[in-house]
N, C-alpha and C positions, 0 to 999 in steps of 0.2 A: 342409390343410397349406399348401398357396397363401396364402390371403389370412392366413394366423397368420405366415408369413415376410415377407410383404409388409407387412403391421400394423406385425410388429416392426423393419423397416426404414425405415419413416416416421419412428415413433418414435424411433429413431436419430438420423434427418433433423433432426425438431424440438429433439434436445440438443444436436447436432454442424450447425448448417447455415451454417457460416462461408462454405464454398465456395458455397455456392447463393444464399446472401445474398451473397458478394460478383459473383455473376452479374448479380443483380437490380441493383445498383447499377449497374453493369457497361450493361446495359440503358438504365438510366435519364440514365444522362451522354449515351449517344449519341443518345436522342429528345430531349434538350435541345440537343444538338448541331446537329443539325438545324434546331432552333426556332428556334437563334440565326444556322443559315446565311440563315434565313427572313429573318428581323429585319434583317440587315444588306445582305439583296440588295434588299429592297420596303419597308421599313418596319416591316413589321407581320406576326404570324406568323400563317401559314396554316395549322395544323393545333397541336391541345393536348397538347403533350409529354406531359403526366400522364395524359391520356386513353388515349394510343395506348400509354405504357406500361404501365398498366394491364388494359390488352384483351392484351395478349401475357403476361403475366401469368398471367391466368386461361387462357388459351389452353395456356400451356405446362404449369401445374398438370393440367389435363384431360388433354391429351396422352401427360404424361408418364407419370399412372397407365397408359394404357390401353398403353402402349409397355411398363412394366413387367410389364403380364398375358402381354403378347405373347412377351417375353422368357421370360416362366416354362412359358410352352407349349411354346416351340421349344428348353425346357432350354438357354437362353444360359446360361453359367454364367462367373464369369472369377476371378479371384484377388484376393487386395487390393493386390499387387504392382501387377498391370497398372492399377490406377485408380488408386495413386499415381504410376506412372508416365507415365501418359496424361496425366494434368492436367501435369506437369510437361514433358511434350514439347510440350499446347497454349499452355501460359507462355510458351515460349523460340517457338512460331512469333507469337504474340500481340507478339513482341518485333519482332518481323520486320514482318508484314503482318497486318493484324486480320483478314481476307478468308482463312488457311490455319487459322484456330483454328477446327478442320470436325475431327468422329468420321474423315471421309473422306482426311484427311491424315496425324491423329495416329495412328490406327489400326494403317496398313500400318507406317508409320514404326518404330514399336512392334514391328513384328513383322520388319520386316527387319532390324531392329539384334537382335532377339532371336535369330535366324538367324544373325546373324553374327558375335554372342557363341558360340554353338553350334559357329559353324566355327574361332573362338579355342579353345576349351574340345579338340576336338576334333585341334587340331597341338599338343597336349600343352602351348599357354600355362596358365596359372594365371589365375584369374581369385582377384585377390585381394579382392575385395568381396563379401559375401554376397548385399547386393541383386542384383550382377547375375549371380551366381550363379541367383536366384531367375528373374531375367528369362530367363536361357537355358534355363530348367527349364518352362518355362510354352508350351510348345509346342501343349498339352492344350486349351489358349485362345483360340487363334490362330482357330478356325473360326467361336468365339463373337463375338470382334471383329468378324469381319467379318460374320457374320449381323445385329450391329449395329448398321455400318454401313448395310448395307442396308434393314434399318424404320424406322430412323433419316429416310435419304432421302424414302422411301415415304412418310412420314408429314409430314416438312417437306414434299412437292412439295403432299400434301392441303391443309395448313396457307396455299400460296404459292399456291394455288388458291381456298378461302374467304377471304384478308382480306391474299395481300399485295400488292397495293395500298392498303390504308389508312395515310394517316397521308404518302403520296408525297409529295417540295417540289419545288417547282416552284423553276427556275432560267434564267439566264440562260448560255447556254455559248459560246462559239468552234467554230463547224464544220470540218469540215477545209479548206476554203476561206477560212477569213479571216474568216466572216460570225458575227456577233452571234443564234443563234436560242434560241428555248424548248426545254428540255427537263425532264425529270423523275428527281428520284434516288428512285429507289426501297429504302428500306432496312429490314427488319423481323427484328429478334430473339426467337425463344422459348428461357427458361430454364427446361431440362427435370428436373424434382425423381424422376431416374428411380432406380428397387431394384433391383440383381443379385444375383442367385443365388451363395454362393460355398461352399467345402468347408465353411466354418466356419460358415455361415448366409444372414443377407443382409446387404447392404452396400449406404450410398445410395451412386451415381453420378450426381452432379448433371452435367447438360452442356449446353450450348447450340447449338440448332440456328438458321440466318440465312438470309437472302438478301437478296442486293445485285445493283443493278444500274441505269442511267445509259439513258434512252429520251429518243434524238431523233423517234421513228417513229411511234410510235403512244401512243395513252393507258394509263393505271397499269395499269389494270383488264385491258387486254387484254393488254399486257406480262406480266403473273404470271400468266395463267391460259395462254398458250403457252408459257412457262416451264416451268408445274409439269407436265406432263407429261413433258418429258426425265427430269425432277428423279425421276417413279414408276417410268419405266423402268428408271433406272441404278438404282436402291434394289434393282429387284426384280432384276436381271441380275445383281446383286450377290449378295443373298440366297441367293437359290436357289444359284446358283454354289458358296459357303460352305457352304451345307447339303450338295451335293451332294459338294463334298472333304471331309468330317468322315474325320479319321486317316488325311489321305495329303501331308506335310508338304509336297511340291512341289506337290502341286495348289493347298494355298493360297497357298504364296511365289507363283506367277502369278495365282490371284486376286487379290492384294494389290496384288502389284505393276498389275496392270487395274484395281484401283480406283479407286488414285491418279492414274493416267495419263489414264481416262476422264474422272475430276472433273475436271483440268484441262484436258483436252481439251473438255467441254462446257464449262466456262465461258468457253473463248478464244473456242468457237465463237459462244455465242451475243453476247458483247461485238463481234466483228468483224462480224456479221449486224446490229449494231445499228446501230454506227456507220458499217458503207458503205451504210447505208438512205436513201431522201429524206426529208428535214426534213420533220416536219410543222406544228411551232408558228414558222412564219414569216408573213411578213405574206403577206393573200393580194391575190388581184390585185383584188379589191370587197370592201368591209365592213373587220371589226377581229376578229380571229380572238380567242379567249377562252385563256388557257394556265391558269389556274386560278378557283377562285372563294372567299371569305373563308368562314367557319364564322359562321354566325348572321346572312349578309347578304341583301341583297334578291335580290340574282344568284342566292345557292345555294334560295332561297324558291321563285324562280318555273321553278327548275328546268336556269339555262344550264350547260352539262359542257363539261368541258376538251375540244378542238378544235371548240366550233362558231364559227360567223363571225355578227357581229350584222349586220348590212346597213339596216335602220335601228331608227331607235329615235323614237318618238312618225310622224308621216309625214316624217320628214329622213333622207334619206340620208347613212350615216357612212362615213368611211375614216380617221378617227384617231381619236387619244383628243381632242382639240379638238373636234370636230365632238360625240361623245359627249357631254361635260360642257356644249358649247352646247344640245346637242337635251333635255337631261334639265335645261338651266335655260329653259326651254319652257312645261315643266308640271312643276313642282319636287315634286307631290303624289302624280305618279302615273305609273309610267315603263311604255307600252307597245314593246314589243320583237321585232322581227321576225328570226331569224336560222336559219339555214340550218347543219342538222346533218353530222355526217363522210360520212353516204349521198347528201346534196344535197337532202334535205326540210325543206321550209320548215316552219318553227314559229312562233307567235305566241305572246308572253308577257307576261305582265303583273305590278303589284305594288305598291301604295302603297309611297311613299318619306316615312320621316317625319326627323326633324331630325337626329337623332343615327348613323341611317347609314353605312355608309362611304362615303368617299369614291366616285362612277363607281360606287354601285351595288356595291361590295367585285368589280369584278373586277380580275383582273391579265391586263392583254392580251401577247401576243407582239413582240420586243422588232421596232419601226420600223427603219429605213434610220440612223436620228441613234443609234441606239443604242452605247457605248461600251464601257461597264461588264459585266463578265462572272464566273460564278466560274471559276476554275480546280480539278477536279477531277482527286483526286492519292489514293492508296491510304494509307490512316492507317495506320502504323507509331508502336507506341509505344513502340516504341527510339528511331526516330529526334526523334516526341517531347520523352521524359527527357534526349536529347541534346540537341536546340533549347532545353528547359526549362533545363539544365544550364548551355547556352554564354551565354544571354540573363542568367541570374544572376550568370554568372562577370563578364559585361562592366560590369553594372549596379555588382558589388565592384570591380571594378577602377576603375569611372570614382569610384565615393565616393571610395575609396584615394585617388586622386591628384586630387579635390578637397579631401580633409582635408589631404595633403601644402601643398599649395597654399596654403590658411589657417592651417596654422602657421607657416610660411615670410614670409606678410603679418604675423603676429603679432609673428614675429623679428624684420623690419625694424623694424615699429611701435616695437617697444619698447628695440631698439637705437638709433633716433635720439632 
């Protein structure tokens, strides 16, 4: 019975998959996004949009069925009300801030405005809409949401655990003191091709699960693997919690409301733990510290990783990128490399260098004292976006306007005298 409801909501998926193909797309601007923060801070891009969306991809396909078994075990079941409604509650915060289009926002939201349609419906107002009619009727829902949420989390913390750190760009920031250091965005979408259980059958709910996050402290790798452990906790405090109110309406308006409150409260947490940490991609006091390495270059061949310090390179001692590009036109064939990892243990490295190269061996070092240039990191809104998009078109009409004005007016003279 399982997998014949399941079958037949794939199948659904595959005639109807507007929403999930417009995820993927969705996906794919923002690893481009990235690609091109790359391009415009270094040159050259440090990691393959296509790649990295492609691996979340298959990631979220896999995910997804197995979230959907999961859901059929613990009888999630939800209406078709609630996933037209959901998607339209993560539109309008999508509108707002990309970073609340989370199961973990839309969810409760959904369910306290369902609540509070119930407490209209309840002082004798009318509710003259049927939809939301349906919304305040769907109380029955409410446990399954948030059992949702919670495997949801469980399984993005799994997911922010194997691979999210792949695909991190390395950047140039402003610390809070005024100083120029490295650091890393870390940003990774899965678009989840998930089936619910509903009265009338099943029903795809395509969704997407993320995580984001900005490290001055420490490397990618180790950023997302202390991450995803809050990330299984909260899932499962959630979880359980849901399971455990099934058909006791106040029990879950206070899960709900704990949901939302947690989500936000862990991500303050961990963004303020991040940024009152000590810099680690700064210059160090010997050597040229590494903030990333290029895809396919001699740096990532012979093995150097983001925070180690080169100290020297062929027998010359370095402390800038000058001294580097001197010591590696030395012996142009063949770059040995001595550098000292985040523990303090010395390595020695090596790697024929042949013509076409990059540039320093493709690494990108931590930004010097002469450093200027920074990005500024700001939360993507794509309201405020369509608004920027909006105002930059409307000035671009206005200035033709009163350039055409302009050359008719030359014309009138012209042809008046």
């Amino acid at each position: 019975m399982m997998w014949q409801q399941l079958s037949n909501g794939y199948m659904r998926l595959l005639t109807e998959p507007w929403i999930y193909l417009l995820m993927i797309v969705f996906v794919w601007l923002q690893y481009r996004r990235a690609e091109g923060m790359e391009r415009s801070s270094f040159g050259v891009k440090v990691n393959f949009a296509d790649l990295e969306w492609m691996i979340s991809i298959a990631y979220g396909i896999l995910v997804g069925i197995l979230a959907s078994i999961v859901f059929w075990l613990l009888d999630v079941h939800v209406g078709f009300v609630e996933v037209i409604t959901i998607w339209a509650i993560i539109l309008v915060l999508f509108l707002i801030d990309v970073r609340l289009t989370c199961i973990a926002y839309a969810g409760p939201v959904y369910i306290m405005g369902a609540l509070g349609l119930q407490l209209f419906a309840s002082m004798n107002h009318v509710l003259q809409f049927s939809w939301l009619r349906q919304v305040a009727q769907s109380s029955g829902h409410f446990a399954s949401l948030l059992v949702m949420v919670g495997v949801l989390h469980v399984l993005e913390g799994a997911l922010v655990f194997l691979g999210g750190w792949r695909g991190a760009s390395p950047l140039f920031v402003e610390s809070r003191r005024g100083q120029v250091i490295g650091a890393y965005a870390l940003q990774k979408f899965w678009p989840l091709p998930l089936i619910l259980g509903t009265t009338g059958g099943s029903v795809p709910f395509p969704i997407m699960v993320g995580f984001s996050s900005l490290t001055i402290s420490a490397v990618p790798k180790q950023v997302a693997r202390t991450t995803a452990l809050p990330l299984i906790l909260y899932g499962v405090v959630i979880a359980v919690s849901a399971l455990v109110s099934r058909g006791h309406v106040l029990w879950i308006a206070i899960v709900a409301v704990l949901a939302l409150l947690l989500h936000e409260l862990l991500y303050r947490l961990i963004r303020r733990k991040e940024m009152s940490s000590v810099p680690l991609f700064v210059r160090p006091g010997r050597g040229v510290r590494v903030l990333a390495t290029l895809l396919n270059s001699p740096a990532r061949a012979m093995g150097l990783q983001p925070g180690d310090t080169m100290v020297k390179v062929g027998t010359m001692a370095v402390n800038s990128a000058y001294d580097i590009h001197f010591a590696l036109d030395q012996n142009p064939a063949y770059a040995k490399i001595e550098a000292v990892d985040l523990q303090g243990e010395a390595r020695f490295l090596g790697t024929p260098v042949f013509e076409n190269d990059p540039h320093q061996l493709g690494v990108i070092m931590v930004p010097d004292e002469h450093a200027r240039e920074y990005a500024q990191i700001y939360a993507f809104s794509a309201g405020r976006w369509l608004f920027e998009w909006w105002r930059r078109r409307k000035t671009v009409d206005e200035q033709g306007a009163k350039r055409k004005r302009a050359r008719s007016e030359a014309e009138s003279i012209t042809s008046g005298s």
